[in-house]
NUMAR-478154 format. One line per 4 residues: number of its first residue (from 1); their letters; for each residue y, z, x of N, C-alpha, C. Coordinates in steps of 0.2 Angstrom, whole numbers, m for minus. Example, Ala and Ser with C-alpha at 12.3 -4.5 7.8 and 13.67 -1.06 7.14 Angstrom:
<rs>
1> AS> m28 39 66 m22 39 62 m16 39 66 ~ m11 35 64 m5 36 68 0 39 64 $
</rs>
This chain:
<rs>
1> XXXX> 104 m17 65 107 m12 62 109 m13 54 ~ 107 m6 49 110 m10 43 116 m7 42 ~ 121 m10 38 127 m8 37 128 m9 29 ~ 132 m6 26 137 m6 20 137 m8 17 $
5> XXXX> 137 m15 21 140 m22 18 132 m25 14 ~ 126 m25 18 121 m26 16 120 m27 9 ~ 116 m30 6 111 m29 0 107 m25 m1 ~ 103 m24 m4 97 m17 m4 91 m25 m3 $
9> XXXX> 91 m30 m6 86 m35 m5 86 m37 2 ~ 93 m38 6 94 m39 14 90 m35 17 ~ 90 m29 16 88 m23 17 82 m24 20 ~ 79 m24 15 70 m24 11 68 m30 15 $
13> XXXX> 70 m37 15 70 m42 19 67 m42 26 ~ 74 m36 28 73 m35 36 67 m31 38 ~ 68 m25 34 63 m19 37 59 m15 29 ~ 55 m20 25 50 m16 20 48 m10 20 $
17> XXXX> 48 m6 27 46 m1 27 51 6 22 ~ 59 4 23 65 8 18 63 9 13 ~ 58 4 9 58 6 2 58 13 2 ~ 55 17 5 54 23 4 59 30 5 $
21> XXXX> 63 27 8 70 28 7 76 29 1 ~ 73 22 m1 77 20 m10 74 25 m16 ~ 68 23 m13 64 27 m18 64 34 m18 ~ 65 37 m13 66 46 m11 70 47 m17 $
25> XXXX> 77 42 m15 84 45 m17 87 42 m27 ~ 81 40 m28 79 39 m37 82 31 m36 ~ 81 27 m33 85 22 m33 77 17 m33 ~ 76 14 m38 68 15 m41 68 7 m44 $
29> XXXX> 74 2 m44 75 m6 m45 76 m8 m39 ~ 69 m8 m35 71 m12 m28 73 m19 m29 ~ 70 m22 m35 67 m30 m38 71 m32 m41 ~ 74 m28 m45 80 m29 m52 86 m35 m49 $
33> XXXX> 89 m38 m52 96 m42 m51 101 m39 m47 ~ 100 m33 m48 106 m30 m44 104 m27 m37 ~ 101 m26 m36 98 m24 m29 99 m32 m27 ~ 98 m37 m27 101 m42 m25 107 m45 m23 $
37> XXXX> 111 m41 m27 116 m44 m25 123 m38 m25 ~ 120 m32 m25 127 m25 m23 125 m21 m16 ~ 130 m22 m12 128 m19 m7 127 m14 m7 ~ 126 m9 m2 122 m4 2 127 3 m4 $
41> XXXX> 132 m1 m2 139 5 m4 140 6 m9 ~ 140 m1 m14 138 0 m19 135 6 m25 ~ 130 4 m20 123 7 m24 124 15 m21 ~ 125 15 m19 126 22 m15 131 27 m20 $
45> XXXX> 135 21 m21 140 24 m26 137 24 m34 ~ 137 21 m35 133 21 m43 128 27 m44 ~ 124 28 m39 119 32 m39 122 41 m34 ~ 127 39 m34 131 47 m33 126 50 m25 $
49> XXXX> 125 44 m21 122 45 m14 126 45 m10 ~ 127 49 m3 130 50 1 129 43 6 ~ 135 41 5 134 33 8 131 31 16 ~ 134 41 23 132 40 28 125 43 30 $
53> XXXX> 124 47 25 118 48 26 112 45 25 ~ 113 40 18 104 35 16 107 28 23 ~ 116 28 25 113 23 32 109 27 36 ~ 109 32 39 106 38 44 99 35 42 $
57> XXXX> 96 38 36 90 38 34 87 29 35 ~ 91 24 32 90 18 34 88 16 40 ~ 94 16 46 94 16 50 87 20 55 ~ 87 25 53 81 27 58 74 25 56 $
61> XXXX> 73 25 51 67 19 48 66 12 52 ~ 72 9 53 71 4 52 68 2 58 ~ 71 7 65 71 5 72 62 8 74 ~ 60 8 68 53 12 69 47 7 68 $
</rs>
């Protein structure tokens, strides 16, 4: 399951397939310094993304 707390590199790590995810929602430095090391929530917030919805979006990707 991913959660919050996650990285965006954890992320990518676990299930590659997300990228397209990140990428839908303009989040477009999956590579960058900071995708390594701001969580989920982070970035969700930076990027003015609704934090329960890209996990929905994550999560059901991920089990696929």
């Amino acid at each position: 399951m991913i959660t919050k707390e996650m990285t965006i590199a954890e992320v990518l790590v676990r299930s590659p397939q997300t990228a397209v995810v990140f990428l839908s929602l303009g989040m477009d430095c999956l590579d960058c310094p900071t995708a390594r090391g701001e969580s989920i929530e982070a970035a969700a917030e930076a990027h003015e993304i609704d934090l329960d919805d890209l996990l929905h979006q994550l999560n059901r990707l991920a089990i696929h």
